[in-house]
Phi, psi and omega in degrees: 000129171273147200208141173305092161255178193216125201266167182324317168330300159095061181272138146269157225248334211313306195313312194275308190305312170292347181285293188306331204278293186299320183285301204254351184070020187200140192261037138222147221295340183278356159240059157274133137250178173289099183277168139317328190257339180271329192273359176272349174235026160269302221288311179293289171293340172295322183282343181272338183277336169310280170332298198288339211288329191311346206271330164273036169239039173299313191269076156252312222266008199287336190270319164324284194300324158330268196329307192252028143211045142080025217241186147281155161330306194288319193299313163286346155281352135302359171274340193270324175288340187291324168285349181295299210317308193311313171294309163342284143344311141324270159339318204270337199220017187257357128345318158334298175250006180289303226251003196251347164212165200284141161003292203275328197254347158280352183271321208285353203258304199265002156296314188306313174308339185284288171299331172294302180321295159308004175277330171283324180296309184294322191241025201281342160101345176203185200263345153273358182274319199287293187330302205279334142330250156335303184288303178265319192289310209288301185331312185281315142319332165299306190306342205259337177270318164320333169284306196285353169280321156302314173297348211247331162298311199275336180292283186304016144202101193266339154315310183248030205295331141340284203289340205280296183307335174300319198295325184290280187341291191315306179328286179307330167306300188329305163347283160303322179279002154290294154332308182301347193261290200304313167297328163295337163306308173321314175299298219280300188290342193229318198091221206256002162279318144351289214253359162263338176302298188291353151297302166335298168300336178290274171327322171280354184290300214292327178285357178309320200276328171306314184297308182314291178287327135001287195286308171312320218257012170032037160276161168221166169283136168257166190298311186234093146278142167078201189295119160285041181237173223226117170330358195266333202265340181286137184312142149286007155289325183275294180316323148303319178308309186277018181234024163250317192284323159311276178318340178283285210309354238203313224274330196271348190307319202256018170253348143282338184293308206283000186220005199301324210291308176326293185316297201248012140326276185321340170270357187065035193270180198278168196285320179315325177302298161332295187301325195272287161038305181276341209285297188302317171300299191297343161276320171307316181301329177305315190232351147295296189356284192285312182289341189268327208283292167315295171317300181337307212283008153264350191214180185275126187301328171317292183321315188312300196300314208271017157272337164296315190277327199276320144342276173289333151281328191306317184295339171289308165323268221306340169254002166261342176258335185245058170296071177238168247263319208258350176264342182247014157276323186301303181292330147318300160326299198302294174321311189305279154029270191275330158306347161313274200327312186306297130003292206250330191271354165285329165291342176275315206289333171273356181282306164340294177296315178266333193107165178296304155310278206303304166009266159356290158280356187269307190308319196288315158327306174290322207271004166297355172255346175274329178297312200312298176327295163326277206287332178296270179341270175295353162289283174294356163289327180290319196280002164284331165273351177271349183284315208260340193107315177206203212272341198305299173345289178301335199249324204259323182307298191306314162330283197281019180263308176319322200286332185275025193250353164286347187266006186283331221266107197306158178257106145224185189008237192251054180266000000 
């Protein structure tokens, strides 16, 4: 029998219930299947996450930006950091607006924002303009759609939230492994307004196809999923923890996303290598997503995490001491990787713990060590490479940054 409750808090429960009720036909969460309306609005966010995913495939665009204005390595990989922060933000405070519009009418509202922004990028004419284009509007707009698709995967299968977010990750990722050929075509044939145009148009395509199945799939956010307890109430010592263990576990992912072409320029890898490069992490990132992701709901997280940080520095050693062309694409793989995993088992393992709501709001604090990580990572991989000539520094910092991060990681539930 179903009944109105109220948790110690006094959240009402009526939203999870009616959420379980509309999918699944039941309000309890232990007989979900694969219905028609949750795989129609996991399919509906993967394809809008697919689109927001392109903004990491920025170092495409790095040598574009050297050229035609004339800048340094750091300065134009400040811009990628400017969009991690910006996307970061997103994420800490777009909770906030997830219950305020229907599914379908929030991707569409923050692809357009996504898009306007490279459209600014595309026609601004300079590298501070590129900053507020690219860096805050697509970057803020990634943050605010990208949380939300996760919290919103896991509201449509609370049972499998492993596998759900992991599938949301694998998207975005798909995103960056896709993106790059085109936009260097783009690059090559049109320049640099070209190749921010067919982003744009690109991002508003796919989010066109996300809204759509979305509005079938007549889902909504619910306010209160899961576990009632309320990010207000977690020791803020737990909440620091997952924001040092985040960031450690993150800094080599988004300081290879944000340099691969650079990185394996520097090994002397061939120009198919180069170009391809971002194309090899987001796809490894791609299938840690889906594989770290499927593990979780089986295994422990801790174990998880630190067989990902032992993964990623070894591979960083192994491209700062062996710059040769096949060691250090492998070891790109090798990050990219483990940086899936990473990527997909924090947010489940904190939704897990916490509930969907609190969740929510617990991660987007904690996904705040991944912006630090972001402005840090490809920022300081370039000027180390402009201090030494090359990358070994910046991989052996980023190595021993990976290793403490297992030692971050607060003991709650099955953390």
């Amino acid at each position: 029998m179903l009944s109105l409750r109220r948790d110690p808090h006094g959240s009402d429960r009526i939203h999870q219930i009616a959420a379980e009720i509309m999918f699944n036909g039941t309000e309890n969460p232990r007989r979900i299947a694969f219905s028609s309306h949750n795989l129609s609005a996991l399919a509906g966010l993967m394809l809008f996450s697919f689109g927001l995913g392109s903004v990491h495939a920025f170092s495409v665009f790095l040598p574009a930006m050297e050229r035609d204005f004339g800048t340094s390595r750091m300065v134009a990989s400040l811009t990628y950091s400017i969009a991690l922060a910006s996307l970061a933000l997103g994420v800490l405070t777009g909770h906030r607006l997830y219950s305020k519009l229907a599914p379908a009418t929030y991707a569409a509202a923050t692809s357009l924002l996504a898009a306007a922004g490279c459209l600014l990028a595309g026609f601004g004419g300079s590298v501070t303009v590129v900053w507020i284009g690219y860096g805050l509007f697509f970057g803020g707009a990634n943050g605010l759609g990208y949380g939300y698709a996760l919290q919103l995967s896991a509201q449509a299968m609370p049972r499998r939230k492993g596998l759900a977010m992991g599938a949301i990750n694998a998207a975005y990722a798909l995103g960056a492994v896709v993106f790059p050929v085109p936009l260097a075509a783009a690059l090559d044939e049109g320049g640099w307004t070209a190749a921010l145009l067919v982003l744009s148009f690109a991002i508003i395509v796919f989010a066109a196809g996300g809204s759509i199945l979305l509005a079938r799939s007549r889902m909504f956010y619910a306010r209160s999923a899961g576990r009632s307890a309320s990010s207000g109430d977690v020791d803020r010592k737990v909440i620091v923890s997952f924001w040092l263990a985040y960031g450690c576990a993150v800094m080599a992912g988004l300081m290879v996303m944000g340099q691969a072409t650079g990185i394996a320029w520097a090994a002397d890898a061939s120009e198919r290598l180069i170009v391809a490069s971002p194309a090899v992490v987001a796809a490894s990132n791609m299938f840690g997503c889906i594989l770290c992701g499927v593990m979780l709901d089986k295994a422990q997280d801790r174990v998880l995490l630190a067989s990902l940080a032992i993964l990623t520095s070894t591979a960083l050693i192994a491209m700062a001491f062996l710059p040769q062309s096949v060691v250090t694409i492998a070891g790109l793989a090798a990050v990219g990787f483990a940086y899936g995993g990473v990527i997909s088992v924090f947010p489940a393992s904190i939704s897990r713990n916490f509930g969907v709501s609190a969740g929510a709001r617990i991660y987007g604090r904690a996904f705040t060590g991944w912006a630090a990580a972001g402005l840090l990572g490809p920022g300081l991989a370039g000027w180390l490479y402009d201090l030494h000539g090359n990358y070994r520094m910046a991989l052996v910092v980023a190595a021993a940054i990976a290793v403490l991060s297992p030692a971050f990681l607060p003991r709650v539930g099955r953390t």
